[in-house]
C-alpha positions in Angstrom: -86.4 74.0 6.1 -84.3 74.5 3.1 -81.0 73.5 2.9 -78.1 75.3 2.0 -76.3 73.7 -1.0 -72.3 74.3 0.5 -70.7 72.2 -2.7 -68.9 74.2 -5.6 -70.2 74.3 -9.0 -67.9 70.9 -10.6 -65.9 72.9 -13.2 -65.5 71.5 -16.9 -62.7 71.5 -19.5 -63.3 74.2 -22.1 -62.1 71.5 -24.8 -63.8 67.9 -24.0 -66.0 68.9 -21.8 -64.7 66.2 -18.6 -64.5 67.5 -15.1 -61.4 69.3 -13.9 -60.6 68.1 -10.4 -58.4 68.8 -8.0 -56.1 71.6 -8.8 -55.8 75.2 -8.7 -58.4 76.9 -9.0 -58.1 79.0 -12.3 -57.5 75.9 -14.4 -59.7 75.8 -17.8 -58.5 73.0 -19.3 -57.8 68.5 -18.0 -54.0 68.6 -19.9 -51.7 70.0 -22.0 -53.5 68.4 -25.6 -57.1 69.5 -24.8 -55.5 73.2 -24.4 -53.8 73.2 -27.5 -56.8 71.7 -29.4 -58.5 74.8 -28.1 -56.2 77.1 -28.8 -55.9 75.6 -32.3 -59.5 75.6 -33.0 -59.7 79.5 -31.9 -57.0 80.5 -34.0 -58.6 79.4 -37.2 -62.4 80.2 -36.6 -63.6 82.8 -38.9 -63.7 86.5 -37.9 -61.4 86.2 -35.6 -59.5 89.6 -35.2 -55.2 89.1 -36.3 -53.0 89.1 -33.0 -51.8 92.1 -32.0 -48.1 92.6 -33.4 -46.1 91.9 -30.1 -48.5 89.2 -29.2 -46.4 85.9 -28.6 -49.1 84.6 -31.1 -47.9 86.6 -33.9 -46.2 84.4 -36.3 -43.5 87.2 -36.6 -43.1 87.6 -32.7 -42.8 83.8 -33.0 -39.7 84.2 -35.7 -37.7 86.9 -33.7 -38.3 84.7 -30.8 -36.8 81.2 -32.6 -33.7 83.4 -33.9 -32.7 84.9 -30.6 -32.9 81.7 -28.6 -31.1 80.0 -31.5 -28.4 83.0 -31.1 -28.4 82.1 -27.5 -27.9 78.6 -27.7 -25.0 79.0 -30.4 -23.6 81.3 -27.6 -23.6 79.0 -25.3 -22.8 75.8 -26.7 -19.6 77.5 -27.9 -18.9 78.8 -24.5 -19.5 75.5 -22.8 -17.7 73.2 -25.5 -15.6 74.9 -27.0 -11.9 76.6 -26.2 -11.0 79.9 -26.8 -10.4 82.0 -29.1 -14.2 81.8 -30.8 -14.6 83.1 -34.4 -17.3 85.0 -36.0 -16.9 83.0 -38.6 -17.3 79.6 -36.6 -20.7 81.3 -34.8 -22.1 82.1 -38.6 -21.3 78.8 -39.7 -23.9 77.4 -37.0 -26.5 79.6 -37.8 -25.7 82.6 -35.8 -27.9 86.1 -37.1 -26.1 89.1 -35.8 -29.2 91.2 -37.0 -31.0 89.9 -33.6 -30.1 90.6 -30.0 -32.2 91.4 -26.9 -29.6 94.5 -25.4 -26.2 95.9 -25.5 -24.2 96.4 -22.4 -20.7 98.6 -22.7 -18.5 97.0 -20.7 -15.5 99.8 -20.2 -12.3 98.8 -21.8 -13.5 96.3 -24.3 -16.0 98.0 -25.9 -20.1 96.8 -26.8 -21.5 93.8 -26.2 -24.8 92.1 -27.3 -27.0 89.7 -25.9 -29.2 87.0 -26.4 -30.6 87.0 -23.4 -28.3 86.1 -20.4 -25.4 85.3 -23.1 -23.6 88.3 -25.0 -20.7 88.7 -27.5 -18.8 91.4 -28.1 -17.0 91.2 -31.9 -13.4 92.2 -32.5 -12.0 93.7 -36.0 -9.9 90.7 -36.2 -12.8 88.5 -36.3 -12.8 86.9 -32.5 -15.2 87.1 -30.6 -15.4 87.2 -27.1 -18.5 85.5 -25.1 -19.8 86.5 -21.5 -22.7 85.1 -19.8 -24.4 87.8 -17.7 -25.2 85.7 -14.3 -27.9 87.8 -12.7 -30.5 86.2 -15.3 -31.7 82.9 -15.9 -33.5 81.7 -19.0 -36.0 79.2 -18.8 
């Protein structure tokens, strides 16, 4: 009689090659270095077509993206530390670009305020500048 082979094919790392184990099930790679290695590898094989240009791996998606969480986290650092009133001058002085923001949100009676994310601002003529974090969103 033949027998029925009921075992799963043992699935391998796309990097080094060294079985997988338990774990979910659509996992390609053993850890977090052989993945990068492979990704690495990829990126500068010849012929490979460019990134699309709002692929996360396009170095200029990559820049927007380190400016508006560093816009974030000046936002919040300020609202967390420090006392009010908050200066645009004191938020520049750490970095803050006011060219980049995720959305605006008019808030009636005060006027415009951007985001970064979950943390907006909202810039008087006098220079203050008023922070609000938005608390239906989380950023991870």
């Amino acid at each position: 009689m033949n027998e029925i082979n009921s075992e799963k094919p043992i699935k391998t790392c796309l990097e080094c090659g060294d079985p997988l184990g338990p774990g979910r099930e659509d996992r390609k790679f053993c850890n977090d270095i052989c993945r990068t290695a492979y990704n690495n590898r990829r990126r500068k094989e010849p012929g490979r077509e460019k990134p699309d240009k709002t692929s996360s791996e396009n170095p200029a998606f990559q820049q927007v993206y380190q400016i508006l969480v560093k816009n974030r986290e000046i936002l919040m650092l300020h609202d967390y530390y420090k006392e009010e009133p908050y200066f645009l001058r004191d938020l520049q002085g750490h970095g803050f670009n006011l060219k980049y923001f995720t959305s605006e949100y008019t808030l009636e009676g005060t006027g415009i305020f951007k985001f970064c994310f979950d943390y907006g601002y909202h810039i008087k003529e006098s220079g203050r500048v008023y922070i609000l974090k938005r608390p239906d969103e989380i950023f991870c």
